[in-house]
VOGU-3710 file (C-alpha; in Angstrom, 3 decimals, decimal comma):
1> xxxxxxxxxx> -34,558/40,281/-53,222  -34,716/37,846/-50,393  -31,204/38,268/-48,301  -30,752/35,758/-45,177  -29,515/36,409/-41,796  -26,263/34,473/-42,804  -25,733/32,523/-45,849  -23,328/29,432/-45,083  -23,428/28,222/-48,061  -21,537/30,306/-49,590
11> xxxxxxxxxx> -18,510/29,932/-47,669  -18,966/26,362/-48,113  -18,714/26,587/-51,557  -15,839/28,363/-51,601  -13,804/25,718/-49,453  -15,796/22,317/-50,489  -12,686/20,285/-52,147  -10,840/20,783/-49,255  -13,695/20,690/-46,182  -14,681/16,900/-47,925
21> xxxxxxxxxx> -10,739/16,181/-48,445  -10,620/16,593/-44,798  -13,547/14,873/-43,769  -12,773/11,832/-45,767  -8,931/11,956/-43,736  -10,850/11,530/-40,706  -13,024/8,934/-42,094  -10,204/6,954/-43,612  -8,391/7,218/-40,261  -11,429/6,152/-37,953
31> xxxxxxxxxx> -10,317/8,512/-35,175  -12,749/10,010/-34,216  -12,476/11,921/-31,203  -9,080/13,602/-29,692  -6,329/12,442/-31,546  -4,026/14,185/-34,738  -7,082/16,266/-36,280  -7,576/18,027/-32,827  -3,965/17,821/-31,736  -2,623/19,982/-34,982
41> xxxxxxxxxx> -6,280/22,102/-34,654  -4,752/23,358/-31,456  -1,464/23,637/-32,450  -2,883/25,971/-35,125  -5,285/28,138/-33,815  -2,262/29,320/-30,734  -0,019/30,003/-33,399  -2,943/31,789/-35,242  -3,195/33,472/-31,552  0,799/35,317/-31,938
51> xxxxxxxxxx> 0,965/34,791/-28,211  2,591/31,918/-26,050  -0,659/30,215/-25,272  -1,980/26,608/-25,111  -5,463/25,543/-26,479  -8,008/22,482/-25,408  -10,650/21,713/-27,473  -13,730/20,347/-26,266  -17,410/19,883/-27,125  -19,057/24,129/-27,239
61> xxxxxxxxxx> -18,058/27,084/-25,648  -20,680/26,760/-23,008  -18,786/24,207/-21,886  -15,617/25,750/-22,593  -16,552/28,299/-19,836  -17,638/25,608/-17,356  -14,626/24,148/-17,550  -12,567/27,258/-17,276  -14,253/28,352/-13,770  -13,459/24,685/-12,539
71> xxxxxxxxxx> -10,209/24,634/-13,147  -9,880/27,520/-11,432  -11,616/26,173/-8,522  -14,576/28,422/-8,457  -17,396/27,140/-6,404  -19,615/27,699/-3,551  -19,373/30,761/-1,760  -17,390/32,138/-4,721  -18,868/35,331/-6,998  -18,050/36,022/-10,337
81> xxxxxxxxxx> -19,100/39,280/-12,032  -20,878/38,714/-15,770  -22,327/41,612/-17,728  -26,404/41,728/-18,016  -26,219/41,430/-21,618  -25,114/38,713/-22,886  -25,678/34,922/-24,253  -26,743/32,799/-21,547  -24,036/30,487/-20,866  -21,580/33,568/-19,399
91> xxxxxxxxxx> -23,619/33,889/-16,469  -25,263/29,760/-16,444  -21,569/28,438/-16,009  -21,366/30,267/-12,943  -24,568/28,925/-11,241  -23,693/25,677/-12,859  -19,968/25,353/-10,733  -22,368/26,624/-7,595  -21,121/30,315/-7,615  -22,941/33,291/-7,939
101> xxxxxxxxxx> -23,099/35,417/-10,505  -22,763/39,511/-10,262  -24,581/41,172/-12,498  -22,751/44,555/-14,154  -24,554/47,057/-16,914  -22,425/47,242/-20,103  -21,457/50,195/-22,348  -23,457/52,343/-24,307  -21,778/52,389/-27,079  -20,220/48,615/-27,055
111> xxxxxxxxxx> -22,702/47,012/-24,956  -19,929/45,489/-23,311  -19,104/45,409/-19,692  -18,546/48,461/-18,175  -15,249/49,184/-16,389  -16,312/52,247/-14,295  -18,747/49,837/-12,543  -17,065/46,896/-12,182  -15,241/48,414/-8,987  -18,200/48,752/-6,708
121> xxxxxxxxxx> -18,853/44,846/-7,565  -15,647/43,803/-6,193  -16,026/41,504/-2,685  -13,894/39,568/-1,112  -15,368/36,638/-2,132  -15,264/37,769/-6,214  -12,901/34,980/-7,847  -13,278/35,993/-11,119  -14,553/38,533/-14,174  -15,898/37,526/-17,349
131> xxxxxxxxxx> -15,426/40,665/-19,975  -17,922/39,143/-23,048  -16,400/40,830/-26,532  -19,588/41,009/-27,687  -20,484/41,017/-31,185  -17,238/40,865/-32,180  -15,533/43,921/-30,622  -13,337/43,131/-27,733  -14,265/44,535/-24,054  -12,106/47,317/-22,801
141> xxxxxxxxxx> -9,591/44,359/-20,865  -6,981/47,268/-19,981  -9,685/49,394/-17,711  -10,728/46,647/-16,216  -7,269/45,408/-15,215  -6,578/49,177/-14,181  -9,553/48,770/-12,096  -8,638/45,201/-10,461  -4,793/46,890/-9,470  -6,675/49,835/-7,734
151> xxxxxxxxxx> -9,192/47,461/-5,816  -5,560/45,496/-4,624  -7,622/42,842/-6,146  -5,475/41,707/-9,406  -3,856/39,154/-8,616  -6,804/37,364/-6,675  -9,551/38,028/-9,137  -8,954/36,240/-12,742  -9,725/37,776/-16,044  -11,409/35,132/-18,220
161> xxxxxxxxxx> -12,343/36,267/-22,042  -15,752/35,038/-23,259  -14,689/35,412/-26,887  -17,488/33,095/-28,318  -18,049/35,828/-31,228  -14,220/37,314/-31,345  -12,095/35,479/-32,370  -9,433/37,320/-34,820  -10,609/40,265/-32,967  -7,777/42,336/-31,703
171> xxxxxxxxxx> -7,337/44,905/-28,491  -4,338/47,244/-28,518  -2,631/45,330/-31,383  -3,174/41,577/-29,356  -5,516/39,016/-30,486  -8,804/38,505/-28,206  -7,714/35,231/-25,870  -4,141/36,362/-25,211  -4,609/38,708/-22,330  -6,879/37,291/-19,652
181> xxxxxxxxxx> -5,210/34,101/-18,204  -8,145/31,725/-19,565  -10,554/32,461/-22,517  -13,511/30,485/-24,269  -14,251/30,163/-28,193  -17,594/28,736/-29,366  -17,178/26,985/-33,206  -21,012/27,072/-32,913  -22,025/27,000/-37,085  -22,978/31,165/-36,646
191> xxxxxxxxxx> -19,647/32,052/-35,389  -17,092/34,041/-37,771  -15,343/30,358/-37,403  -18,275/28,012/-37,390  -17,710/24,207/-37,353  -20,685/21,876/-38,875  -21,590/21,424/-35,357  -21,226/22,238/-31,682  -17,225/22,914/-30,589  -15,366/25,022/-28,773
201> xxxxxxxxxx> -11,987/25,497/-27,165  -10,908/27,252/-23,876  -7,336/29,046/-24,325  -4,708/29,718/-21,224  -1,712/31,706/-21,087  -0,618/29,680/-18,204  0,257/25,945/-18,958  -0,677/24,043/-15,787  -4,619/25,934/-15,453  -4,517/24,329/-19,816
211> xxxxxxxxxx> -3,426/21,109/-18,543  -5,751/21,430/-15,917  -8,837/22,362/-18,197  -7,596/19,397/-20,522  -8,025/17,003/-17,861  -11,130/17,899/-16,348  -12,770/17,755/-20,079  -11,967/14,185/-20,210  -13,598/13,281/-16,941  -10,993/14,087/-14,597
221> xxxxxxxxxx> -8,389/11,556/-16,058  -4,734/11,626/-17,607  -5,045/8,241/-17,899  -7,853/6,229/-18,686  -9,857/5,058/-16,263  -8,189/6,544/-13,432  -9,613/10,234/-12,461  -7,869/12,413/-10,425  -10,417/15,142/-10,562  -14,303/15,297/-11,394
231> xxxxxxxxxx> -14,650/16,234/-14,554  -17,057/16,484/-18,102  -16,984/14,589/-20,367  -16,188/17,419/-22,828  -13,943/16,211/-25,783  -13,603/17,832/-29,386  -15,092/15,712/-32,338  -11,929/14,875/-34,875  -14,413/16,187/-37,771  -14,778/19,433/-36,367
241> xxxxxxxxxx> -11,341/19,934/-36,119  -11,130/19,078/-39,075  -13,575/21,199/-40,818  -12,097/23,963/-38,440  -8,551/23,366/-39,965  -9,692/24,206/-42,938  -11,395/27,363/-42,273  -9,463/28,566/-40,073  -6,804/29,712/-43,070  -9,617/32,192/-44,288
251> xxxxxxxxxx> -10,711/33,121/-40,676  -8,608/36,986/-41,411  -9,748/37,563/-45,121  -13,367/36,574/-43,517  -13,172/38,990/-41,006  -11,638/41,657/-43,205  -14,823/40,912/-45,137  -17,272/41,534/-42,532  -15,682/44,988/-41,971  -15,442/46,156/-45,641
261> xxxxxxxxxx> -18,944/45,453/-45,679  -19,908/47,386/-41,928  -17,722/50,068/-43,705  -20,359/49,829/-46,700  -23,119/49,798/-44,240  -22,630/53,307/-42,211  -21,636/54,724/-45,683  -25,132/53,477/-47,098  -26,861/54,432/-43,723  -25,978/57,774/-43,649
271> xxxxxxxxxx> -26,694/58,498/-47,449  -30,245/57,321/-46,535  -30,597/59,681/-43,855  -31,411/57,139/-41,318  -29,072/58,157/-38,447  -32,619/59,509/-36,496  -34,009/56,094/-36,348  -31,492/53,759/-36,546  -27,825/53,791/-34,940  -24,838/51,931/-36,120
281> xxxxxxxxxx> -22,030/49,734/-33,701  -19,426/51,797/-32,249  -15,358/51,147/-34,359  -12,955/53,525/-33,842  -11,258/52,209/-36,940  -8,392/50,055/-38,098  -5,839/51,879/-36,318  -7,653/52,154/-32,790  -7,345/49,995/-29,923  -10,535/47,557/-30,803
291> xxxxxxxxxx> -10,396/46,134/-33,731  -14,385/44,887/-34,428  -14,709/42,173/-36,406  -18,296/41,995/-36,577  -19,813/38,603/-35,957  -22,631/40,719/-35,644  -24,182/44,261/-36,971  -26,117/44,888/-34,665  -28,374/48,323/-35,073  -30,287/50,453/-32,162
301> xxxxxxxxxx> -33,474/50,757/-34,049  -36,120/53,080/-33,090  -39,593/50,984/-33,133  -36,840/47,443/-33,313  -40,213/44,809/-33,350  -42,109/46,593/-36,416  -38,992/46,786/-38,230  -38,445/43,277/-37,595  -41,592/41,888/-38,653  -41,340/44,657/-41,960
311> xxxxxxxxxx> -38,007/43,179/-42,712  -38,894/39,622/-42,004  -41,956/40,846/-44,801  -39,491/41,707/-47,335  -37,457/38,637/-46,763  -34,668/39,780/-45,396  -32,941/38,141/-42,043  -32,891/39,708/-38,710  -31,674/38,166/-35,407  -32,217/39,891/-31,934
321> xxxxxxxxxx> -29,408/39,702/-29,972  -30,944/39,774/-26,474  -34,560/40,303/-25,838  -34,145/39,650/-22,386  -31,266/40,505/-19,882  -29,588/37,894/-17,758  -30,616/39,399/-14,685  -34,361/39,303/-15,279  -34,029/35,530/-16,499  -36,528/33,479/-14,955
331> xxxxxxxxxx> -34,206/31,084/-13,758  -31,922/33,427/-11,964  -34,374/34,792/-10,032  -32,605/33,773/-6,811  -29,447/35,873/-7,701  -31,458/39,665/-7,246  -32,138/41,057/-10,101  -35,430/42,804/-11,519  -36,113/45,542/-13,827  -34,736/48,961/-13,978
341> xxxxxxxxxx> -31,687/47,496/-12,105  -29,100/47,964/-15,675  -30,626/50,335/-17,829  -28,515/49,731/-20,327  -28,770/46,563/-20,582  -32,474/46,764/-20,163  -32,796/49,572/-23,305  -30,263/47,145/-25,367  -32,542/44,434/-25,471  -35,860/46,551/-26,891
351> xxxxxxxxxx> -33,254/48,363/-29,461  -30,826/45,759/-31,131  -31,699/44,307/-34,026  -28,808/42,386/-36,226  -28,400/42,916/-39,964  -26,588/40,289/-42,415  -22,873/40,836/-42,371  -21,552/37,358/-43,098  -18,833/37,049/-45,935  -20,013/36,796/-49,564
361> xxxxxxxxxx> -22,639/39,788/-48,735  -22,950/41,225/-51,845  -23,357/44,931/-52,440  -26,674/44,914/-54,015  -27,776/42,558/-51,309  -26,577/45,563/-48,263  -28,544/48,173/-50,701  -31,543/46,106/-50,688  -31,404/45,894/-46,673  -30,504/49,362/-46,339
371> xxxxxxxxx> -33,702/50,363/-48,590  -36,272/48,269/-47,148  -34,888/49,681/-43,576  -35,778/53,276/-45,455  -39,061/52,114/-46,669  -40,001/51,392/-42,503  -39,002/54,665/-41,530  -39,257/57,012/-44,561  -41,879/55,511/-46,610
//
């Protein structure tokens, strides 16, 4: 049986009268960037949020993170500390506003950032942290406030979520993108809300840095024509917002989805006897302060590349999520990193391997990858 990596179709299916309904509104209507679609989009994903917060779409969520270091004024001469492991664009939007980035080794367990180390990273000239909830399971934002009020350093150093793969991902009981003063979505099509496209929002609990973000993503103007800042041109397509409307009502009963079927995963893991070879993401449940949401499984796999290629053999998707750290990138060679620097890290990226997960995963389907998984190890 040949399982993918993710399967969009089949959430497609499920919402196709009403995705082409609101295509053909925008269509009718013309409007096709800004405007009603994105205006209510917002409106909808902060109340979605249960927190007094204000949303700006624009064009991805690599952007969304550019534009939430400028409109905090982060430049040149300015640090911001990124974990090692992570997509690209946490620690790229930081060379790209002319900061530098500081590199910190991530969990175990979580592979996100880790709090103990975050202290000794701290300089005067650090302007702001960027706490990835990676994979879907939200960073550990109270240490690392804990540790910004011991350094005297909270309320100079700014706390901005990279929740590209969280969103409906809680910590403590509160949604990812309500506690740090400005976080970043990514609607990239992979995402537990995908668009059809590239989009992405940047969310702020304080009003003027949103208004501030807003203008900057429409090249520095309120008013067109006249720019009172330098900005991007970094708007969100009215289709997207559209599509995202839509989905966006199922975004929960998705995400519950995703963990009944992690849930199935350990169960079907252990009864293998596979816990020598492979291990599973860390949840401490639904009542526990992280609630995962699992945009990805992602496994520690003993031997990860032959088990890739033998599950790529049986036909069954795999994703490796990241063979290389962002402080032995080639291009951020200038910012001091090397090998054996974040071990961590370093051991994450020649481990992890990703396992389907997506909604409409069918039982047989996680038996199937759970067998050929056996088959590697086992025989």
């Amino acid at each position: 049986m040949s399982v993918p990596m993710l399967d969009l179709k089949v959430l497609f299916k499920s919402q196709e009268a009403e995705i082409r309904a609101a295509m053909d509104r925008v269509l009718e209507s013309q409007n096709f960037i800004n405007g009603p679609e994105v205006d209510a989009f917002e409106a909808e994903v902060a109340a979605f949020l249960e927190a007094s917060v204000v949303c700006v779409g624009c064009s991805n969520g690599s952007a969304a993170l550019v534009l939430a270091l400028m409109a905090l004024g982060v430049g040149p001469g300015d640090e911001v500390v990124v974990p090692t492991y992570s997509f690209f664009s946490t620690a790229s939007s930081v060379v790209l506003v002319g900061a530098t980035p500081v590199w910190v080794d991530v969990e175990p367990g979580s592979c996100n950032i880790d709090p103990e180390q975050l202290a000794d990273k701290l300089s005067d000239r650090t302007r702001a942290v960027i706490p990835v909830h990676l994979f879907g399971r939200a960073a550990d934002l109270g240490a690392i406030q804990a540790v910004l009020e011991r350094a005297g350093r909270a309320d100079q150093v700014v706390i901005v979520e990279d929740a590209a793969q969280a969103l409906s991902a809680r910590f403590e009981g509160r949604r990812a993108c309500t506690i740090g003063a400005l976080s970043t979505i990514s609607f990239f099509p992979s995402k537990n809300l995908g668009a059809f496209g590239d989009a992405g929002m940047v969310v702020s609990t304080d009003p003027k840095l949103a208004e501030t973000v807003r203008v900057l993503s429409r090249h520095g103007a309120r008013v067109k024509y006249f720019h009172d800042l330098v900005g991007l041109n970094s708007r969100l397509d009215a289709l997207q917002a559209a599509i995202l409307r839509v989905k966006l009502v199922q975004l929960d009963a998705w995400s519950e989805a995703r963990r009944v079927n992690a849930a199935r995963y350990r169960a079907l893991f252990a009864e293998a006897g596979l816990e020598a070879w492979v291990t599973m993401p860390v949840d401490d449940g639904s009542g526990g302060r992280f609630f995962h949401i699992y945009n990805q499984f992602n496994l520690r796999a003993v031997r990860r590349d032959a088990l890739e290629a033998h599950l790529s053999a049986a036909g069954i998707g795999t994703a490796v999520y990241y063979p290389r750290p962002l402080h032995v990138q080639a291009c951020f060679e200038a910012h001091g990193g090397k090998w054996g620097d974040h071990p961590v890290s370093e051991d994450a990226s020649q481990t992890s391997l990703a396992i389907p997960i997506f909604p409409g995963l069918t039982e047989d389907q996680q038996v199937e990858v759970v067998e050929a998984v056996k088959t590697f190890y086992v025989g």
